[in-house]
C-alpha positions in Angstrom: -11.3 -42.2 8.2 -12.1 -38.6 8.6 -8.9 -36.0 9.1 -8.9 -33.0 11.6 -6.6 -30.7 13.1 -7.3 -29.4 16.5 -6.4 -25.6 17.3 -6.1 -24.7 20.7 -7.1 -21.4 21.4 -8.7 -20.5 18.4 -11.0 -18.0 19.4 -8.2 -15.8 19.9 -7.2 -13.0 17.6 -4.1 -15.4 15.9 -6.5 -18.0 15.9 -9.5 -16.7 14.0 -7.1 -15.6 11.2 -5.4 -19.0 11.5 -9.1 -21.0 11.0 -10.2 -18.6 8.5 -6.9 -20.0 6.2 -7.1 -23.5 6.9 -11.1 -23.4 6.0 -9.8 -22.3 3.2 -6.4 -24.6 2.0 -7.7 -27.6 4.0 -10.3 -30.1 3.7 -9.9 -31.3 6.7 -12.7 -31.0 9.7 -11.2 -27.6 11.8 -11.8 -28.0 15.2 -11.2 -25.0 17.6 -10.5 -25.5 21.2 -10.8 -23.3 23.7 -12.0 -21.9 27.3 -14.5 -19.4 25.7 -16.7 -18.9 23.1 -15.3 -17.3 19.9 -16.1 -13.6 19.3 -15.8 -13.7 15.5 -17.3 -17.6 14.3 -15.5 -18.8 11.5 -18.6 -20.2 8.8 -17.4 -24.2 8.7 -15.1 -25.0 12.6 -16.6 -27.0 14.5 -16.0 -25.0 18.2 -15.6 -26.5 21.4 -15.1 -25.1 24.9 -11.7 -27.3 26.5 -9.3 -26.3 29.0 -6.2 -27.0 27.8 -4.8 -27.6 31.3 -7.0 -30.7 31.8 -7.4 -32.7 28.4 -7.9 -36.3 30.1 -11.5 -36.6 29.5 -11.1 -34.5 25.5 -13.4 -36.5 22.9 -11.5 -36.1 19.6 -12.9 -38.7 16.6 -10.7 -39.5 13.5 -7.9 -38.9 12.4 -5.9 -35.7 14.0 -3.0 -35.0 11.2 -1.9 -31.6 13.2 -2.5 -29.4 16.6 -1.9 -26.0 17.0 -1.4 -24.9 20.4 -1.8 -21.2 20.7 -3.6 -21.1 23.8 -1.7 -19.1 26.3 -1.7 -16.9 29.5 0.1 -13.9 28.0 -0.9 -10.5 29.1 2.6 -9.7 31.1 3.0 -8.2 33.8 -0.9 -8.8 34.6 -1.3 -12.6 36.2 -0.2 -14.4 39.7 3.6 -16.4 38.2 1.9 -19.5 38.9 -1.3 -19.2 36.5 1.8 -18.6 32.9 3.0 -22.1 34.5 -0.2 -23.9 35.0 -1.5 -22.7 31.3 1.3 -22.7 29.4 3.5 -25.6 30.8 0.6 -27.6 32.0 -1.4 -27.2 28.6 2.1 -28.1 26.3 2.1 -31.1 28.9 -1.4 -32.1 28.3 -1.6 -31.5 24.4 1.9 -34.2 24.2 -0.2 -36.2 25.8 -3.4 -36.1 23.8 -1.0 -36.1 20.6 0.6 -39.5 22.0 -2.7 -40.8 22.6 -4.3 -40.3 19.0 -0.8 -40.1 17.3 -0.7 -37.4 16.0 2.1 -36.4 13.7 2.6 -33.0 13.9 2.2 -30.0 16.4 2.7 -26.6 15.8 3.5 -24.4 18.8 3.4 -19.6 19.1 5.8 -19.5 21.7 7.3 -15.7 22.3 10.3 -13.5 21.9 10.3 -13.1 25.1 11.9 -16.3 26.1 15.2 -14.3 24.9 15.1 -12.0 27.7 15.3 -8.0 27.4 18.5 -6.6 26.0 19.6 -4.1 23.2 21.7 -7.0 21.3 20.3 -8.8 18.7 18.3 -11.9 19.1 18.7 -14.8 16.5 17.2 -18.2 17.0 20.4 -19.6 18.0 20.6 -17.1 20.8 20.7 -18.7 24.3 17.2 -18.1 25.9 17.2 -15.3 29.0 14.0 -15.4 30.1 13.5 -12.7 32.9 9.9 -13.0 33.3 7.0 -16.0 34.5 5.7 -15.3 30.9 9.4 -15.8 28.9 10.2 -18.8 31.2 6.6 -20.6 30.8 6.8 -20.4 27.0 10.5 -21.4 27.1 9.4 -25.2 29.2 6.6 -25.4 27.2 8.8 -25.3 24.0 10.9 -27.9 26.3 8.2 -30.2 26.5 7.1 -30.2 22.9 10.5 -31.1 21.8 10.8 -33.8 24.2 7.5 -35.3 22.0 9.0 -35.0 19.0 12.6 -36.9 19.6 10.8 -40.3 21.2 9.6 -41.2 17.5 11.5 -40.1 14.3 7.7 -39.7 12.5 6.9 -37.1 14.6 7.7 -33.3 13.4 7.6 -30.1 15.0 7.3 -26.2 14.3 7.7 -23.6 16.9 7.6 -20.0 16.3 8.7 -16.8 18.5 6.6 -13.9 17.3 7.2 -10.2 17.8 4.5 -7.9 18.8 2.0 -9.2 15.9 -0.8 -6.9 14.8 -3.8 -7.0 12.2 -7.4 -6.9 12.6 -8.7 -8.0 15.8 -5.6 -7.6 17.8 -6.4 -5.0 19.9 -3.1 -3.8 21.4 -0.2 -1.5 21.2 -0.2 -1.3 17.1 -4.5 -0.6 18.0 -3.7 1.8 20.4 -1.0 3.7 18.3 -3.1 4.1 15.3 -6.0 5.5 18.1 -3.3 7.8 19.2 -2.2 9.4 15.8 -5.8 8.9 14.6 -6.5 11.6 17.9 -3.5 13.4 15.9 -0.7 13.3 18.4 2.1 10.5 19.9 4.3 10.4 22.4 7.5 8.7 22.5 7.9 7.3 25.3 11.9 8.3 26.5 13.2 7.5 22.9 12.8 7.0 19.2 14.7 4.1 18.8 13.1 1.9 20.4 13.6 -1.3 18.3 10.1 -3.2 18.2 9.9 -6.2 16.2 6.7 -7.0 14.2 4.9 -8.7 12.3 1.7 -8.4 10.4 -1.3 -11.9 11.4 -1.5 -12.8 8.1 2.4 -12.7 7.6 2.6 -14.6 10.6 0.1 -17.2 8.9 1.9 -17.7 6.1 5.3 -18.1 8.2 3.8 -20.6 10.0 2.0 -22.7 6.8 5.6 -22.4 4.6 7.3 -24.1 7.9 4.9 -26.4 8.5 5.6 -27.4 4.9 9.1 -28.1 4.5 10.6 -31.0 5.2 12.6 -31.0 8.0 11.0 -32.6 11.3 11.9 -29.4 13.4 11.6 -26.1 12.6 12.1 -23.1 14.8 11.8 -19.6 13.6 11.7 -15.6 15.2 8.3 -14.6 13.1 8.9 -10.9 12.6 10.0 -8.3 9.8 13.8 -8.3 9.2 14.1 -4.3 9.1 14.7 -3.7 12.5 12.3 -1.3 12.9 12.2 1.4 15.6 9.2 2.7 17.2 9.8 6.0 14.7 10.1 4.2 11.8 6.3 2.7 12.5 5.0 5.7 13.8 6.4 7.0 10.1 4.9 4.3 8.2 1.7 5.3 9.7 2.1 9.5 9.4 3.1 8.7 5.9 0.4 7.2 4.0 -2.9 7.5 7.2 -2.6 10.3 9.4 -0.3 13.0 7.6 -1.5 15.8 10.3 -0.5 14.1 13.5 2.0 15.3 15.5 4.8 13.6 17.3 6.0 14.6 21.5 9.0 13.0 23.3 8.5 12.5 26.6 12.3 12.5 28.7 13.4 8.8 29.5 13.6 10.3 33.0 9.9 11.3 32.9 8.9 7.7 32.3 11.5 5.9 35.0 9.9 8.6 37.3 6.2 7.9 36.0 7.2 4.5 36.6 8.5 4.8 40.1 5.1 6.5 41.4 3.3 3.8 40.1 4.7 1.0 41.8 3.1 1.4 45.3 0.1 1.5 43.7 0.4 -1.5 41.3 1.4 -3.7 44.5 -2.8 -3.0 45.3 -3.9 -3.7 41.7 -4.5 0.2 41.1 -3.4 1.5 37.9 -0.8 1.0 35.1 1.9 -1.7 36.1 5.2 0.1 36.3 7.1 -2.5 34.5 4.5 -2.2 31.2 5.9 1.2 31.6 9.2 0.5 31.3 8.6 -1.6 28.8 8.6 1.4 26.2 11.5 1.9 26.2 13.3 -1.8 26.1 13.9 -2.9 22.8 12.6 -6.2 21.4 15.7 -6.6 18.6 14.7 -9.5 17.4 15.7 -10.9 13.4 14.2 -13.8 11.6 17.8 -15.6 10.7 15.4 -18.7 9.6 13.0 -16.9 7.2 15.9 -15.3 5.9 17.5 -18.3 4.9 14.3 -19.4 3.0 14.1 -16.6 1.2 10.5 -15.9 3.2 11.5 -12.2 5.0 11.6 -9.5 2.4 12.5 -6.0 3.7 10.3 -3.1 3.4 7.3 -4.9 4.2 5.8 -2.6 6.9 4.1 -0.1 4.5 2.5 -2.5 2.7 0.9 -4.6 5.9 -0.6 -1.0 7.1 -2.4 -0.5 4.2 -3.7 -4.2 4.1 -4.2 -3.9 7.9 -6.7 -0.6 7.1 -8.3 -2.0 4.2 -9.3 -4.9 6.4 -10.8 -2.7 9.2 -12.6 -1.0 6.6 -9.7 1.9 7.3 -10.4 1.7 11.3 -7.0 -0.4 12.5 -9.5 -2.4 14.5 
């Protein structure tokens, strides 16, 4: 019987650099799942548009060995509460299902740091979730419901990761936006320079989550991010150092941003402008350490140089 693994949300930026490794190590059929159509096609997935919220009526054929769900209402704060519940607990309800249906052995499931909560201490993986917002919470039931799959049979394993702020080509976000900053030839910090922000470079990310789903205990959960601790200086450093020598670094008071924040919020409440909780944001830590990794030897320091100069030499030296 043919083999395939199923990846939820593959057109996503994760998930392209996910199907572009297993084309690659697997020869298994690929199949990518998910609500729109991908921007970058992988040569050799099959793609097909699903909703992971509704998965009743999903034709799969052979045999599915392992599903990644990375499919996920994420941009925070920027949704109604109830849409991170119907997406990511609804979908981690419906993908159990479909893997109890076709018994399937294995699911792989990104969850988030941010079912720790915000906070200055440390966050291992045996730290008690906090979640404070819709987004922490949702991914923190959705890991619920994946574990409650994976103790009704003892053939049954399970791999859940909590990425940091992951970045690479195709991502598109804050690690995007600072290199357009100091590419400009300026930052500012945002209230402080040590702002811990955990990261973690895609393909570093990928290779977290192929060395876990490879060992052999039936659960694995693991904080994918650098072990350094970095702060927001230390990356805006590791850019300055080696790509833009001639930018220049601002620090805007903390009180500036509470205050930038505070004028904001009328206006957020009608959809206009910047969210003043993504302002305040910049200057919460995310002090997050990969205790797992670490234990498997998998989470070398010094790592963040190196991941920027793969990062540009994958753009073709944009950070796209």
């Amino acid at each position: 019987m043919e083999k395939s693994i199923l990846i939820f949300g593959g057109s996503g930026f994760v998930g392209t650099h996910l199907l572009r490794r297993l084309r690659r190590t697997s020869t298994a059929t690929i199949v990518s799942v998910d609500l729109r159509a991908p921007a970058a096609p992988v040569s050799g997935v099959e793609y097909k548009i699903g909703d992971v919220r509704n998965l009743s009526n999903f034709d799969t054929s052979g045999e599915i060995t392992t599903i990644y769900n990375l499919a996920a209402i994420h941009r925070t704060p920027g949704h109604p509460d109830h849409e991170y519940y119907e997406t990511n607990v609804g979908g981690a309800v419906e993908i159990a299902a479909l893997a109890r249906r076709n018994h399937v052995p294995q699911i792989v499931f990104t969850s988030s740091i941010s079912v720790y909560g915000p906070g200055e201490d440390t966050k291992l993986e045996d730290t008690p979730p906090a979640p404070s917002s819709s987004y922490g919470r949702s991914k923190f039931l959705a890991e619920q419901v994946f574990r409650g799959w994976m103790t009704e049979r003892d053939d049954r394993k399970l791999v859940i990761t909590r990425p940091a702020v992951v970045f690479g080509v195709g991502e598109n976000g804050n690690f995007t936006r600072l290199a357009t900053l100091l590419q400009k030839g300026f930052f500012v910090y945002p209230g402080r320079r040590d702002t811990i922000k955990g990261c973690f470079y895609v393909e570093d990310l990928i290779n977290a989550i192929e060395f876990a789903r490879s060992c052999p205990e039936r659960f694995v959960l693991f904080n994918a991010c650098y072990p350094d601790r970095y702060t927001i200086e230390d990356i805006v450093t590791a850019f300055r150092t080696t790509h833009f020598p001639n930018a220049r670094e601002l620090l805007l008071p903390e009180a500036a941003v509470k205050a930038a924040a505070a004028i904001l919020k009328p206006f957020s409440a009608v959809g206009v402008g910047i969210h003043p909780d993504r302002v305040m944001k910049l200057v919460k830590s995310t002090n997050v350490v990969p205790g797992w990794l670490q234990s498997k030897g998998q989470a070398p320091l010094g790592q963040l140089q190196s991941a920027l100069l793969r990062w540009r030499n994958d753009s073709s030296g944009c950070f796209t």
